[in-house]
KEMAR-961772 format. One line per field, with one value per residue (C-alpha): residue in three letters; x, y, z; chain; residue number from 0. Coordinates in Angstrom, 2 decimals, decimal comma, always signed. Layout:
BEGIN
res: ALA  ...
east: X  ...
north: Y  ...
up: Z  ...
chain: A  ...
n: NUM  ...
***
This chain:
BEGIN
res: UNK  UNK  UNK  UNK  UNK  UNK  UNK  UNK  UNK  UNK  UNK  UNK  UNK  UNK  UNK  UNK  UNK  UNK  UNK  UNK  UNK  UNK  UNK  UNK  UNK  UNK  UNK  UNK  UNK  UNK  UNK  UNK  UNK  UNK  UNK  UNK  UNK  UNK  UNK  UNK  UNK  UNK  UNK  UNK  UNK  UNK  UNK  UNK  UNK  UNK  UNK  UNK  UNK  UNK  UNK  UNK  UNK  UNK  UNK  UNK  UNK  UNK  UNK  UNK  UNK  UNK  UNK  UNK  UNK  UNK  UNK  UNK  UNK  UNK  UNK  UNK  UNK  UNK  UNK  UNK  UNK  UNK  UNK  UNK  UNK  UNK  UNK  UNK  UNK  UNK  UNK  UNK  UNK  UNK  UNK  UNK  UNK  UNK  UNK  UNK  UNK  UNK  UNK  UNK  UNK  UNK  UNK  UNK  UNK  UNK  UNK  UNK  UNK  UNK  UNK  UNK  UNK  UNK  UNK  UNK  UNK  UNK  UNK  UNK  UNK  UNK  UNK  UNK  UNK  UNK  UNK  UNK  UNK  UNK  UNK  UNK  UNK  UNK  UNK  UNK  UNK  UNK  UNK  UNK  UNK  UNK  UNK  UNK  UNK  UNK  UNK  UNK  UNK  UNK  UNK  UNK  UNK  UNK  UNK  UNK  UNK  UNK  UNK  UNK  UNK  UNK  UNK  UNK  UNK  UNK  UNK  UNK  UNK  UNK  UNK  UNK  UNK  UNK  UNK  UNK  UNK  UNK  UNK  UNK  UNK  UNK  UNK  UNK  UNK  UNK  UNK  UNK  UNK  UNK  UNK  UNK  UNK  UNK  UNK  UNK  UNK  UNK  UNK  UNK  UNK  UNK  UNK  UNK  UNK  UNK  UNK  UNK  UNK  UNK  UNK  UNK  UNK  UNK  UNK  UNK  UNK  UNK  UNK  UNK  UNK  UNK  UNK  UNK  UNK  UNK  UNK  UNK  UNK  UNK  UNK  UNK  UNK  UNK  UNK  UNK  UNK  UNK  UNK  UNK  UNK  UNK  UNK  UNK  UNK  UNK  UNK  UNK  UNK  UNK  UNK  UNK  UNK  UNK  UNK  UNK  UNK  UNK  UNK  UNK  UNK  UNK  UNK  UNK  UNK  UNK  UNK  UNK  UNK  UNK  UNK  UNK  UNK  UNK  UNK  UNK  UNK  UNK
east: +0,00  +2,60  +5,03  +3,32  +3,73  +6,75  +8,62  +11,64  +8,07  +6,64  +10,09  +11,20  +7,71  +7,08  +10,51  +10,40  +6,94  +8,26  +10,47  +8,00  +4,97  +7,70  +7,88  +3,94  +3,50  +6,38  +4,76  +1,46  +3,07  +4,81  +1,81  +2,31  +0,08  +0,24  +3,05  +1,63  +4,75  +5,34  +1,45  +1,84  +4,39  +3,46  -0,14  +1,72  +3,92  +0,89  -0,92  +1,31  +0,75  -3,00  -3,40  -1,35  -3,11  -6,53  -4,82  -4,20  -7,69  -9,85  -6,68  -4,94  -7,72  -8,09  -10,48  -10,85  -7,66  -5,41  -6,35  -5,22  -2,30  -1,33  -1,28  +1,66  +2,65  +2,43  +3,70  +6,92  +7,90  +7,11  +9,39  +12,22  +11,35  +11,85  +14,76  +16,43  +15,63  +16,24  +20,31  +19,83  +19,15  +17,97  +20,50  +20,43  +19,64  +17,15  +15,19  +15,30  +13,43  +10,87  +9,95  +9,34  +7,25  +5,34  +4,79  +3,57  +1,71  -0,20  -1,60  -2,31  -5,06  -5,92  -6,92  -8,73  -11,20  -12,03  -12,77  -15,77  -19,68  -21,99  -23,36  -19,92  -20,07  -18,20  -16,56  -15,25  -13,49  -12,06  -10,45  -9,10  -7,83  -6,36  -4,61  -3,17  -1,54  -0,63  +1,37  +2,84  +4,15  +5,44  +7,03  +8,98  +10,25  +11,53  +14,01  +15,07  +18,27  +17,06  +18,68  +16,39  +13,37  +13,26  +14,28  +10,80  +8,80  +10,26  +8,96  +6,85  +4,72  +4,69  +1,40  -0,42  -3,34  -2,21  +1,22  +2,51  +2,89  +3,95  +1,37  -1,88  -2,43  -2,53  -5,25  -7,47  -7,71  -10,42  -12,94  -13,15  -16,46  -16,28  -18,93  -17,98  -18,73  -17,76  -18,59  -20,38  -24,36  -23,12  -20,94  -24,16  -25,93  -23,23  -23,18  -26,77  -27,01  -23,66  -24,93  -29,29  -30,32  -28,25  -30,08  -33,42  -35,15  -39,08  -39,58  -40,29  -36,96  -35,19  -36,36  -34,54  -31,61  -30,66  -31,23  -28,65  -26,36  -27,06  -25,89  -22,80  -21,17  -21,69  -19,34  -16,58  -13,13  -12,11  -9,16  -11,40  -13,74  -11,72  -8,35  -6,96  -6,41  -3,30  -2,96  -2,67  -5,50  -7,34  -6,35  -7,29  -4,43  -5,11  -2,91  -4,17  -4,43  -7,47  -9,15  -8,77  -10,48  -13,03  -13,68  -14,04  -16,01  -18,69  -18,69  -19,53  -22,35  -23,85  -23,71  -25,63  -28,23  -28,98  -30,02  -30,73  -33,20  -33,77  -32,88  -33,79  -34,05  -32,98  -32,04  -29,91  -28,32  -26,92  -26,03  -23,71  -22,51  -21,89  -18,10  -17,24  -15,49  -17,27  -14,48  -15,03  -13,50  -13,95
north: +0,00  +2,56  +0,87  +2,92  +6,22  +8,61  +9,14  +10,82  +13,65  +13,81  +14,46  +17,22  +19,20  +18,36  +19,53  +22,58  +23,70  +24,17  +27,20  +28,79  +27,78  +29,43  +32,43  +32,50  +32,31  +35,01  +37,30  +36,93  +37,11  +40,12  +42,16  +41,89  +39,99  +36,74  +36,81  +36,50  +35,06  +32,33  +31,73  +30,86  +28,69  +26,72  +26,29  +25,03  +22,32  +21,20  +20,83  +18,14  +16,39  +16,28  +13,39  +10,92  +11,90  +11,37  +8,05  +6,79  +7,40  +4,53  +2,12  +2,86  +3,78  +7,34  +9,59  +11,99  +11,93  +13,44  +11,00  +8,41  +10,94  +10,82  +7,35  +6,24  +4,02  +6,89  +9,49  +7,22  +7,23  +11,16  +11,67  +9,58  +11,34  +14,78  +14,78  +13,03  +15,68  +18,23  +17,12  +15,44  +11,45  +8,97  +6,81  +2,71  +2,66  +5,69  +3,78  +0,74  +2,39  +4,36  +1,40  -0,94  +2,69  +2,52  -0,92  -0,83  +1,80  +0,81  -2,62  -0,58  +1,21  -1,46  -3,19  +0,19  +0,29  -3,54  -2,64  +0,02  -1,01  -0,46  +2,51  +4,06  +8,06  +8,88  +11,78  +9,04  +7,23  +10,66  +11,38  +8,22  +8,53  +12,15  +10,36  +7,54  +10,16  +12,72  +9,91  +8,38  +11,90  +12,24  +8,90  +9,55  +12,93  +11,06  +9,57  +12,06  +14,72  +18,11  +19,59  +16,92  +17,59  +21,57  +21,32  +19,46  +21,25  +24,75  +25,88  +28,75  +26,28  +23,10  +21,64  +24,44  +23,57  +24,46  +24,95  +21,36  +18,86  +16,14  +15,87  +15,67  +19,41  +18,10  +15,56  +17,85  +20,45  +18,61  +18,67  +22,61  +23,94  +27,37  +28,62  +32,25  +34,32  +36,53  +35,36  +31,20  +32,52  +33,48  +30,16  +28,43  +30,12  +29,46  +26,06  +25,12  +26,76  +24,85  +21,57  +21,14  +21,66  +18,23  +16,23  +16,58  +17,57  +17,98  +21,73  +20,10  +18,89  +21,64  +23,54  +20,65  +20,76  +24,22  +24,18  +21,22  +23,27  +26,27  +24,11  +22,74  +26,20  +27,46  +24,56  +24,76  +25,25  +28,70  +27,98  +27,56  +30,03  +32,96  +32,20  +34,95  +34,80  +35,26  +36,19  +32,76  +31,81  +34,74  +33,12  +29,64  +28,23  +27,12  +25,14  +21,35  +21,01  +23,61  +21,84  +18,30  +19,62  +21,00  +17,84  +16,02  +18,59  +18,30  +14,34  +14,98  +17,44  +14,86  +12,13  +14,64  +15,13  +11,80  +10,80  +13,67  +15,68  +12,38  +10,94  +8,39  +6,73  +8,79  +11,59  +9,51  +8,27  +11,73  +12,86  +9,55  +10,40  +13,69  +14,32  +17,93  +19,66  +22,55  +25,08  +28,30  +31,65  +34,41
up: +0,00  +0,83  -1,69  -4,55  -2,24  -3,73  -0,28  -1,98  -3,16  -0,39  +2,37  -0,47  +0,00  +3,79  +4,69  +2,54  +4,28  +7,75  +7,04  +5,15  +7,99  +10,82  +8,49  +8,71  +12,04  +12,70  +10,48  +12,22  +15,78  +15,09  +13,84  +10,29  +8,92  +6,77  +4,58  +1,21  -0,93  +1,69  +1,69  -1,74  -1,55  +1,42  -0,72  -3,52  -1,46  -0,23  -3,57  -3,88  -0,93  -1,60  -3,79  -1,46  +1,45  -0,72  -1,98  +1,72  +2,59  +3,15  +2,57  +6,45  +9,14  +10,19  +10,33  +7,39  +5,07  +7,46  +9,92  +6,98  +6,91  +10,76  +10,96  +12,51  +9,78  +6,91  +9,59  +10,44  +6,47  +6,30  +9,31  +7,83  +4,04  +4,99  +7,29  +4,24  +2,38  +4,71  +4,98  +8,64  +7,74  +10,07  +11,85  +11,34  +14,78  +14,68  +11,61  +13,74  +16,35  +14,35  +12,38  +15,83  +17,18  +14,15  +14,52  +18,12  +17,49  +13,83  +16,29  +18,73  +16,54  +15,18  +18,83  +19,51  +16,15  +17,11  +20,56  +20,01  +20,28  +17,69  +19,22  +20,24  +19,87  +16,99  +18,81  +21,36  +18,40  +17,67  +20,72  +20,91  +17,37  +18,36  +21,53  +19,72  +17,42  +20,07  +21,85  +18,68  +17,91  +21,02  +21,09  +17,56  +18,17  +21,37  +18,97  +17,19  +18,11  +19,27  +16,21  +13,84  +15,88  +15,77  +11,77  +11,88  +14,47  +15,11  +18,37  +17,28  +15,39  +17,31  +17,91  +15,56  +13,36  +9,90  +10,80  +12,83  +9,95  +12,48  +15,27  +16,35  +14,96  +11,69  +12,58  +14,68  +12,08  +10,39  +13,66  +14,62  +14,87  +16,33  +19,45  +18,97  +21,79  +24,73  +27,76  +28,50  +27,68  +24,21  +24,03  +24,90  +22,11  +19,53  +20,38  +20,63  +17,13  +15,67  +17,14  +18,23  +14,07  +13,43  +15,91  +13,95  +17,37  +18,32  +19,82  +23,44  +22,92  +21,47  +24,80  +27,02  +25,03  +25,61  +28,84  +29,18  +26,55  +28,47  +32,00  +30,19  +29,38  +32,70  +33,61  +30,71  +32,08  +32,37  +30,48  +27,43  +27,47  +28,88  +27,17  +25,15  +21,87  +20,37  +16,33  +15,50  +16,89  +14,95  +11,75  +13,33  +13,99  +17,74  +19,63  +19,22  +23,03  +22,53  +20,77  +22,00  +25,49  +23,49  +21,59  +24,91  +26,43  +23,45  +23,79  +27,46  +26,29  +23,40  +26,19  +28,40  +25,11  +25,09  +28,67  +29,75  +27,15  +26,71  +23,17  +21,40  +17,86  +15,09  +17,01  +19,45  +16,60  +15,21  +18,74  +18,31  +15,41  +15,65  +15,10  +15,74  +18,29  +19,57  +20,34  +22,49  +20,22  +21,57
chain: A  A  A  A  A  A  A  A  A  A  A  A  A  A  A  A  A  A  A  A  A  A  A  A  A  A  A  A  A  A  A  A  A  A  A  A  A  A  A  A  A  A  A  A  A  A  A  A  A  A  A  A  A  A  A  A  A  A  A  A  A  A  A  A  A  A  A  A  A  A  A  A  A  A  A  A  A  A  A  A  A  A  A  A  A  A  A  A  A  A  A  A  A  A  A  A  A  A  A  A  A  A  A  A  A  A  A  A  A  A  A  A  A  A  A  A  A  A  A  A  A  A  A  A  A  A  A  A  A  A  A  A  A  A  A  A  A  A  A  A  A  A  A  A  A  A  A  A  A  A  A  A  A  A  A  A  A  A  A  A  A  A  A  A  A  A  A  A  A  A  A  A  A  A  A  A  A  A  A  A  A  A  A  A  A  A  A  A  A  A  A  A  A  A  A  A  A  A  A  A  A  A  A  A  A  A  A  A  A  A  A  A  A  A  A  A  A  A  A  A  A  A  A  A  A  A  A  A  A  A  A  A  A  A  A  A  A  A  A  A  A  A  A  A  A  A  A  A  A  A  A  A  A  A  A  A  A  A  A  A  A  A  A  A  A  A  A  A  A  A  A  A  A  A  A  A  A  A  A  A  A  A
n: 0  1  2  3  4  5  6  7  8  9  10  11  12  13  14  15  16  17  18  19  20  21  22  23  24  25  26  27  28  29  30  31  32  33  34  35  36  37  38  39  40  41  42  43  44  45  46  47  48  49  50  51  52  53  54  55  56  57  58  59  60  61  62  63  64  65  66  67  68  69  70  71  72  73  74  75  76  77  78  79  80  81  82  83  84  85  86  87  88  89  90  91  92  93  94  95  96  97  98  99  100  101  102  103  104  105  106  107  108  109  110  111  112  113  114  115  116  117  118  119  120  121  122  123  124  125  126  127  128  129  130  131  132  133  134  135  136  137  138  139  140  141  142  143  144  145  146  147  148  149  150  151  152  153  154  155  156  157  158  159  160  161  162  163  164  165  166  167  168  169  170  171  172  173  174  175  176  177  178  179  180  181  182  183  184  185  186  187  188  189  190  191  192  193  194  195  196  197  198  199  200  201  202  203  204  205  206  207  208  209  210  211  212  213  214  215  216  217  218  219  220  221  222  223  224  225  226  227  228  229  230  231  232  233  234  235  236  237  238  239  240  241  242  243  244  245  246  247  248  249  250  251  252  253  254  255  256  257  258  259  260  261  262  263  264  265  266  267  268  269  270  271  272  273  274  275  276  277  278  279  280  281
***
């Protein structure tokens, strides 16, 4: 499966993103805005990485293609590809090690997708996915010499949606649904509107729902709904942590849904299946 995949491609344009993703984010830190030139080239390294990560899909598990794409197995040959390509190979012993994380890691997933019920929330799966990945990336850059892992993940972009080709960033950019709003009421509102239209609810529901969504905000960690935004943020790229607690805050608000409004039938069914992370943005 990943015999067909063009490693020696796909290290040259992974590598050659990160400088130009650090120049991003230090443009945008220091006021400036987003660079336009090294917009436009980032955009066009990444037109090539498209089509793998579209080819990948549906042949290793993951959610969405660049859960396909953060699988450890694909994410282990990225890793090796573009520090090739960036001057700073692997070691024997390095490769040795990656491929054995990989390994661990790849049957580890697999144990996990054969462990779920039917009725499993899909947003469950998901943070399990986004775990499994987090810890794999931790695990690899683990291996690697400090000088290898900053070439990879410079600080000013580690663990940043959009920015962080090699963790869990990458993988939870795909989940973000904003609940924009200053303060927990307007969170509430946001969020009731971003999630109660799926659920294909009755008005005497509806009425119970809010209330519950309504209850739920009022209890969100402070350090999600009154965090500051920095300008990275602004232009969405959140720190992955954000948004993880987020997506485990909204499974804890679907199970809520479902016993307490309560749900059943159909309408249980999309509260299960409901795979977004509702993320306070103020």
């Amino acid at each position: 499966m990943l015999g067909t995949v063009e490693w020696s491609q796909i290290g040259e344009h992974m590598a050659a993103m990160v400088p130009l993703c650090e120049e991003i984010a230090a443009s945008l830190l220091e006021g400036k805005g987003l660079p336009s030139q090294a917009v436009g080239d980032a955009q066009k390294h990444n037109a090539v990485l498209v089509p793998t990560a579209l080819e990948i899909h549906g042949k290793l598990p993951g959610t969405g293609a660049n859960g396909a794409f953060t699988h450890p197995a694909f994410m282990a040959n990225a890793i090796e590809a573009a520090l090739r390509a960036a001057g700073m190979p692997l070691s024997r012993a390095q490769l040795t090690q990656l491929e054995e994380l990989a390994r661990r890691f790849a049957d580890e997933d697999r144990r996990r997708l054969e462990g779920y019920a039917e009725d499993t929330f899909q947003l469950r799966r998901t943070v399990d996915e986004g775990d499994l990945r987090r810890r794999f990336s931790h695990d690899a850059m683990a291996l690697l010499t400090p000088a290898q892992h900053e070439r990879l993940r410079p600080p000013a972009i580690r663990d940043r949606l959009q920015l962080d080709l090699y963790s869990e960033a990458i993988f939870w950019g795909q989940f973000v649904r904003p609940a924009r709003g200053e303060g927990r009421a307007e969170v509430a509102t946001a969020a009731s509107g971003a999630l109660l239209p799926a659920l294909g609810l009755t008005a005497e529901q509806e009425a119970a729902a809010r209330a519950v969504v309504s209850d739920w905000a009022s209890r969100l960690p402070a350090a999600l709904v009154e965090r500051t935004p920095d300008a990275l943020d602004e232009m969405g790229m959140l720190h992955a942590s954000v948004v993880r607690d987020s997506a485990v805050e909204t499974l804890a608000l679907l199970r809520r849904l479902v016993t307490e409004v309560p749900l059943e039938g159909d309408s249980a069914a999309k509260a299960r299946g409901f795979g977004a992370a509702l993320v306070p943005w103020r």
